[in-house]
ZAMARGU-4260 file (C-alpha; in steps of 0.2 Angstrom, whole numbers, plus 5000, padded with zeros to 4 digits):
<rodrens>
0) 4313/5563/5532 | 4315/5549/5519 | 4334/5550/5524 | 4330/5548/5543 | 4318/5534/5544
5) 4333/5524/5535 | 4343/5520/5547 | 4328/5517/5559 | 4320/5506/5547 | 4337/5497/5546
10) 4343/5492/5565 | 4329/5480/5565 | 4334/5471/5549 | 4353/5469/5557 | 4349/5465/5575
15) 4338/5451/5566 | 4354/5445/5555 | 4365/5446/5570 | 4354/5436/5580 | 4352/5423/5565
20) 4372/5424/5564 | 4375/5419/5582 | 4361/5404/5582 | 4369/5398/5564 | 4387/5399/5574
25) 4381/5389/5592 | 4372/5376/5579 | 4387/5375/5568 | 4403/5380/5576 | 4418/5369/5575
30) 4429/5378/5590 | 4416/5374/5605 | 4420/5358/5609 | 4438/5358/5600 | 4453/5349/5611
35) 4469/5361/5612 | 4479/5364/5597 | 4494/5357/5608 | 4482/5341/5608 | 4475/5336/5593
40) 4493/5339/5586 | 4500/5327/5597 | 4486/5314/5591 | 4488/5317/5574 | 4511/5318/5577
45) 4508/5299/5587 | 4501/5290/5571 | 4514/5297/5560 | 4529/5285/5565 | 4530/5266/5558
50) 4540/5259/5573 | 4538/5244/5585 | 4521/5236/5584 | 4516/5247/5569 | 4522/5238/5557
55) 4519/5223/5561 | 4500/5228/5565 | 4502/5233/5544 | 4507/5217/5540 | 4494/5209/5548
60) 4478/5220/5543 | 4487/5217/5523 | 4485/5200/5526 | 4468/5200/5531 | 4461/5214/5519
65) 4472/5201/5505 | 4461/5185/5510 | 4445/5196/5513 | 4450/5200/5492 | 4452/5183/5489
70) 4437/5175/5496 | 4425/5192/5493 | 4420/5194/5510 | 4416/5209/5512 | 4415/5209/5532
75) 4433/5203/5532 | 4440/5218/5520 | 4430/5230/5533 | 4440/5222/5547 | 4455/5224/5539
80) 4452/5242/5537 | 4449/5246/5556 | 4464/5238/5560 | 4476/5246/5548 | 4488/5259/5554
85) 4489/5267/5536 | 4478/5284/5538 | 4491/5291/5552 | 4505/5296/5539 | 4493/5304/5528
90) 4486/5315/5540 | 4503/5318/5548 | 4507/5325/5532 | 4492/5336/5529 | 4493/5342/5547
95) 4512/5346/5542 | 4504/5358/5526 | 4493/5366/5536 | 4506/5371/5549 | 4520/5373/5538
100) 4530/5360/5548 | 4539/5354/5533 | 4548/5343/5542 | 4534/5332/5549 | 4526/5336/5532
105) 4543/5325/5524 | 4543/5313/5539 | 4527/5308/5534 | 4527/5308/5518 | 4544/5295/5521
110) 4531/5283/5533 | 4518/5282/5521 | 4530/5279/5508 | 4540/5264/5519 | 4521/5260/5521
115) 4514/5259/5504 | 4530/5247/5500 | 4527/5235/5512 | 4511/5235/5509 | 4512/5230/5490
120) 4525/5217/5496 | 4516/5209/5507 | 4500/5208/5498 | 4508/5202/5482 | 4518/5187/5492
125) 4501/5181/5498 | 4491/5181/5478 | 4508/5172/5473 | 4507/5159/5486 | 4488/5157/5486
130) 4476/5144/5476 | 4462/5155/5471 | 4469/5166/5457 | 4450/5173/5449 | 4449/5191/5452
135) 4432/5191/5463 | 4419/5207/5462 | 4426/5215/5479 | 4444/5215/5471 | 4440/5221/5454
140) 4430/5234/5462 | 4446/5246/5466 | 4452/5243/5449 | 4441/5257/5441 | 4442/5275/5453
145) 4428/5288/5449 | 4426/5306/5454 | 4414/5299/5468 | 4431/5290/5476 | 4437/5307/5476
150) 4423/5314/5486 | 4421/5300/5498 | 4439/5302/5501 | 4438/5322/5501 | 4423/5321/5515
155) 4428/5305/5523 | 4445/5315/5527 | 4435/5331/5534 | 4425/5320/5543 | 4439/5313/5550
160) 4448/5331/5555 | 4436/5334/5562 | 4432/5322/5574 | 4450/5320/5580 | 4451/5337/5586
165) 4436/5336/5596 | 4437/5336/5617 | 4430/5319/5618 | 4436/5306/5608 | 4423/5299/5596
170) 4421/5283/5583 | 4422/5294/5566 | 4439/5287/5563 | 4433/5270/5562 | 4419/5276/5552
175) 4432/5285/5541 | 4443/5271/5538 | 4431/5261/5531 | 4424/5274/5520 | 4441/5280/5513
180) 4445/5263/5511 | 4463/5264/5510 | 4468/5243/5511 | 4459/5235/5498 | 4466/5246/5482
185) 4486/5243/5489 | 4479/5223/5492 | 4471/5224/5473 | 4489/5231/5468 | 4498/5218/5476
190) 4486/5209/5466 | 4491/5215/5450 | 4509/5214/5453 | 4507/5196/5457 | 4497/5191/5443
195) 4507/5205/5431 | 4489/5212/5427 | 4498/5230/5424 | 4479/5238/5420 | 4474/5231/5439
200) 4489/5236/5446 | 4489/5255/5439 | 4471/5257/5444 | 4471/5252/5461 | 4487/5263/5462
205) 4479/5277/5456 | 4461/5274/5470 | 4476/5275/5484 | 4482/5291/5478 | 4467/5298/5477
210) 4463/5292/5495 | 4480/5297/5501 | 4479/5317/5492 | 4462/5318/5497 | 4464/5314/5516
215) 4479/5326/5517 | 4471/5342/5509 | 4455/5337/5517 | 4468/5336/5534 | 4475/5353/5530
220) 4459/5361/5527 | 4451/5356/5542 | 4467/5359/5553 | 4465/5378/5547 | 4447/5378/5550
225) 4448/5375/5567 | 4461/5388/5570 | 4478/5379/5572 | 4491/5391/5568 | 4503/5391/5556
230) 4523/5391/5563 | 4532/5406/5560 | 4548/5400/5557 | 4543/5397/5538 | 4548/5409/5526
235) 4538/5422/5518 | 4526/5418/5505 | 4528/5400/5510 | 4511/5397/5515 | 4505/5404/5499
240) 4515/5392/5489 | 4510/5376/5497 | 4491/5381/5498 | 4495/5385/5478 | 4504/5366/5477
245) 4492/5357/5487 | 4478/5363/5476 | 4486/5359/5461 | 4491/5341/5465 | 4472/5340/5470
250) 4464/5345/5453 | 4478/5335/5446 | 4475/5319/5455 | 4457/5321/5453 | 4455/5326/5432
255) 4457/5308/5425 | 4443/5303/5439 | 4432/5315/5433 | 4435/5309/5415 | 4433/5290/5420
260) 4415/5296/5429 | 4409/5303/5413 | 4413/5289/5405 | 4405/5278/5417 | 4390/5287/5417
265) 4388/5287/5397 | 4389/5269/5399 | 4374/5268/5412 | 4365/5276/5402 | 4368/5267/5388
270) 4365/5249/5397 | 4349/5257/5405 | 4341/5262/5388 | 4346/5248/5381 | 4337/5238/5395
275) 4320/5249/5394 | 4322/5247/5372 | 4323/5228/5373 | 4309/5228/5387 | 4299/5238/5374
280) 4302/5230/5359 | 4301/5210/5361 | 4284/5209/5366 | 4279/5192/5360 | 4264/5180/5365
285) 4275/5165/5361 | 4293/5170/5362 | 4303/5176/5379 | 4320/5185/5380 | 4329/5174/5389
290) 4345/5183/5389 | 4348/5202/5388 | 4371/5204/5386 | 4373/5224/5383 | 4391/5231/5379
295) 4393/5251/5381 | 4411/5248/5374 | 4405/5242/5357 | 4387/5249/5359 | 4379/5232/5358
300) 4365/5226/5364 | 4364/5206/5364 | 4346/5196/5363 | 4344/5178/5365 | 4327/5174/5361
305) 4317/5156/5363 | 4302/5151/5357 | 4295/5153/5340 | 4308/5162/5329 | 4302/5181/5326
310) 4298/5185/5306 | 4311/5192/5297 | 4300/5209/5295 | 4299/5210/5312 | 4316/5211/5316
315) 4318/5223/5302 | 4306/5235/5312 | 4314/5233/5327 | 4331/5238/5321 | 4324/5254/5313
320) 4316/5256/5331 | 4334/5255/5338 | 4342/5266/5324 | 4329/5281/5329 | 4333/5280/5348
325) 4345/5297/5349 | 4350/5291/5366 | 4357/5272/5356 | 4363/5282/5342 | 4377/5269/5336
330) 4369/5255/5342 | 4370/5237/5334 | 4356/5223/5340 | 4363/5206/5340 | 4350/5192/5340
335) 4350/5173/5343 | 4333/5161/5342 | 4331/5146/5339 | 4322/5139/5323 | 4331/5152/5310
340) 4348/5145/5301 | 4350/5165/5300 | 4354/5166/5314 | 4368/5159/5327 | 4360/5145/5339
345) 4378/5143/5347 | 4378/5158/5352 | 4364/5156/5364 | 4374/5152/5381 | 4364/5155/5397
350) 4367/5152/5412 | 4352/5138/5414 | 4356/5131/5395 | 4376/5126/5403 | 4368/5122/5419
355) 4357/5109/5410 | 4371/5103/5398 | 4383/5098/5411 | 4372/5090/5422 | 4366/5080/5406
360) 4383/5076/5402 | 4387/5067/5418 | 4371/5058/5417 | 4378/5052/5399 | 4395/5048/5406
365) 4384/5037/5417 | 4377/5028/5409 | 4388/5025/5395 | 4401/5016/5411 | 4388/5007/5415
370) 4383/5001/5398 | 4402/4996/5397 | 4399/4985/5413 | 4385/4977/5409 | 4392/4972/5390
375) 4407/4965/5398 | 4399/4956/5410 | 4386/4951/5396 | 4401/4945/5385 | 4408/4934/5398
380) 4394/4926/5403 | 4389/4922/5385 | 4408/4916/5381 | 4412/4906/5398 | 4399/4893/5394
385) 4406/4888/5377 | 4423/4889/5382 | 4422/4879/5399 | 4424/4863/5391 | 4437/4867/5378
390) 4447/4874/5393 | 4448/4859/5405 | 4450/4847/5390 | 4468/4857/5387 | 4471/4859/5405
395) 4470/4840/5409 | 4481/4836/5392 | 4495/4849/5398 | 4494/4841/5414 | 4486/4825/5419
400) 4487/4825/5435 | 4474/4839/5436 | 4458/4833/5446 | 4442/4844/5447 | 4442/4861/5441
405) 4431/4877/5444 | 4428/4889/5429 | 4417/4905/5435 | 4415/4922/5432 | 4414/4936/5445
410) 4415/4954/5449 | 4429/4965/5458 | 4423/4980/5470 | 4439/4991/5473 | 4440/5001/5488
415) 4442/5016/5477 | 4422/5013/5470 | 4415/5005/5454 | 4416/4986/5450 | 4425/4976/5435
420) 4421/4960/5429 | 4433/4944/5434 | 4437/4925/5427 | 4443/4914/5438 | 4449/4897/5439
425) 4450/4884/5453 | 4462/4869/5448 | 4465/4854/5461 | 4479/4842/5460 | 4486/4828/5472
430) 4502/4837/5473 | 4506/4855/5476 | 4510/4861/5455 | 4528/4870/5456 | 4529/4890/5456
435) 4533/4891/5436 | 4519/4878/5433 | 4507/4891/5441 | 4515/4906/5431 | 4511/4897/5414
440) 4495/4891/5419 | 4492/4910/5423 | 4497/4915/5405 | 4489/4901/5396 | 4472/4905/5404
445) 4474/4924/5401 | 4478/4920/5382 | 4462/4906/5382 | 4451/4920/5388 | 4457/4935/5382
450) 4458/4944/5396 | 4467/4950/5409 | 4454/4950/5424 | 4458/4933/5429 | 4462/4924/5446
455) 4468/4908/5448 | 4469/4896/5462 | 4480/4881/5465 | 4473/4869/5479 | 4479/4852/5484
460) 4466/4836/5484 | 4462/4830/5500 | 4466/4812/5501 | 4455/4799/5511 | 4464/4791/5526
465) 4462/4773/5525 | 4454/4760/5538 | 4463/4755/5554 | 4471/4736/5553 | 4461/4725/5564
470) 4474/4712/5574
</rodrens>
């Protein structure tokens, strides 16, 4: 009876998976609402070409994602990427694997290649000819690829397969090109080439062919997913060996990423325990951490302090702290406070401390030009006096016919801003003096004085008209 009941017992169990089988594949099914294959291969076939307006659209979006780069503004790299015509030739090519077409597989592959080129020209004509050479946080970004790159461009692909081959058009392209991200690591190459920054310029190469392989296999796998058929015009075994290649050229494009992830990871690990370690151990009622600088590189951990110096002991403890901490194993602890020849006051550079140093330094330059002025001024005020009478006796012995005569001093206001202090001298004769006469009363007046802020004026005596004659 046992052996009856089985199969009785069992029916139940499988109309209940079946039913759970058939809800799973109306929730989750990509072939309900796909377009026709003849469809979504025309989509994917028209963004393959660079002809026309294409390029010229490139161009355009390079330049934007470049000045976007430059300025780090992030709203303007984004714009940059829904504009640019990059991620046609990339799918092209995966849709080409998944189909066996090898020869839009080539002809793509040919386009993104033409692409790619003008792409680095571009980009690195505009970082020649532009002012702004620092290399801001959105540009240095793309210089360092992960393994999460490869998954955002691994999923950001799929997601992208997938919406193109639905009936209705939808806006996960969009979505997908600013996900994948495929301008700003060409742009940041561009960047490299220009600046001949060979370490930028390989990894951003490398974050745009992780982008490109992972859009393609993530192209190929959806294309099969949702049924679109291989041609049979392809040899035998041949799909075999290009699913074989493409997941080869995957894992190869993707191992140093995974290596640059760990590596990323020790050293967040490292900068956070270091963080929570210093936050733990330099609790002081009279001295703050003003400054906390942490390299994983050289497993350092850098401490300004201010306020009164900590005992010598007491460091001494804190570094056998550090030395215990399995997860700083390797560590070293830097320290800079005031108050203690051990250690290295210059050292202690913040932010604030250069703030206040400049801004102390202008005041200083200040006032030391307007100490200058003043002394000047001072010194000719104190000298004129004294030398006023001296002066007009040699004047009226050179020349006699000298009458009155002005001695002053002054100040110039140049248009361009500040002020200079000034001599002058008004002489009055009954005849105009001759041209050469001024030029060595000039000289003679500068050498008196010592000085060559000086301005001289020649003026003519006014003479009295007489009485009219009476008849």
């Amino acid at each position: 009876m046992s052996t009856d009941a089985a199969p009785t017992n069992a029916d139940p169990r499988q109309r209940r998976l079946r039913r759970y089988r058939r809800l799973l594949n109306a929730r989750f099914s990509l072939r309900q609402d796909k377009a026709d294959d003849a469809e979504i291969e025309a989509r994917i076939r028209d963004g393959v070409e660079l002809r026309g307006a294409t390029p010229w659209i490139l161009m355009f979006a390079i330049i934007v994602a470049s000045v976007g780069l430059n300025v780090n503004s992030t709203a303007v790299i984004i714009g940059a990427m829904l504009i640019s015509p990059l991620m046609g030739p990339i799918m092209g090519a995966g849709l080409g694997l998944a189909v066996l077409d090898f020869d839009l597989a080539r002809r793509s592959l040919a386009n993104l290649a033409i692409a790619t080129g003008i792409s680095l020209v571009v980009s690195a004509l505009y970082f020649m000819l532009t002012p702004l050479r620092e290399a801001q946080s959105e540009l240095l970004a793309r210089t360092t690829p992960t393994l999460w790159d490869v998954l955002i461009a691994l999923f950001g692909g799929l997601a992208g397969i997938v919406g193109i081959t639905r009936r209705e058009k939808s806006n996960v392209i969009p979505g997908v090109a600013i996900a994948t991200a495929l301008m700003p690591p060409v742009c940041t190459a561009g960047f490299g080439l220009a600046t001949g920054n060979w370490r930028f310029f390989g990894g951003a190469m490398y974050l745009y062919a992780i982008n490109c392989v992972f859009i393609a296999v993530a192209t190929a796998v959806g294309v099969r997913a949702v049924g679109l058929r291989a041609r049979r015009v392809a040899g035998a075994g041949a799909g075999q060996r290009v699913r074989v290649g493409m997941w080869v050229l995957a894992l190869g494009t993707a191992l140093p990423s995974v290596y640059l992830a760990v590596n990323l990871v020790r050293q967040e690990v490292f900068r956070a325990q270091a963080q929570q370690f210093v936050a733990g151990a330099f609790v002081f009622a009279h001295t703050q951490v003003i400054e906390t600088r942490i390299d994983p590189a050289r497993r350092s951990i850098d401490v300004s302090l201010i306020g009164e110096p900590v005992p010598p002991d007491q460091v001494k403890v804190i570094e056998q702290r550090l030395a215990s901490e399995r997860a700083l194993e390797g560590a070293h602890l830097v320290l800079h406070q005031v108050g203690d020849a051990k250690f290295d006051v210059t050292a202690l550079k913040t932010s604030l401390l250069n703030d206040l140093l400049r801004e102390s330094q202008v005041r200083v330059q200040e006032r030391d030009e307007r100490i200058r002025v003043l002394t000047e001024a001072q010194a000719l005020r104190e000298q004129l006096p004294r030398q006023a009478d001296d002066l007009v006796r040699e004047l009226r012995s050179l020349y006699p016919e000298v009458g009155d005569v002005v001695v002053g001093e002054g100040l110039i206001m140049p248009v361009s801003g500040g002020r200079r202090p000034l001599l002058y001298l008004v002489v009055s004769t009954p005849r105009p003096l001759p041209a050469a006469a001024r030029q060595r009363l000039t000289e003679w007046f500068k050498s008196r004085t010592k000085t060559d802020a000086v301005q001289l004026r020649f003026e003519v005596e006014a003479r009295p008209l007489q009485a009219a004659r009476r008849p």
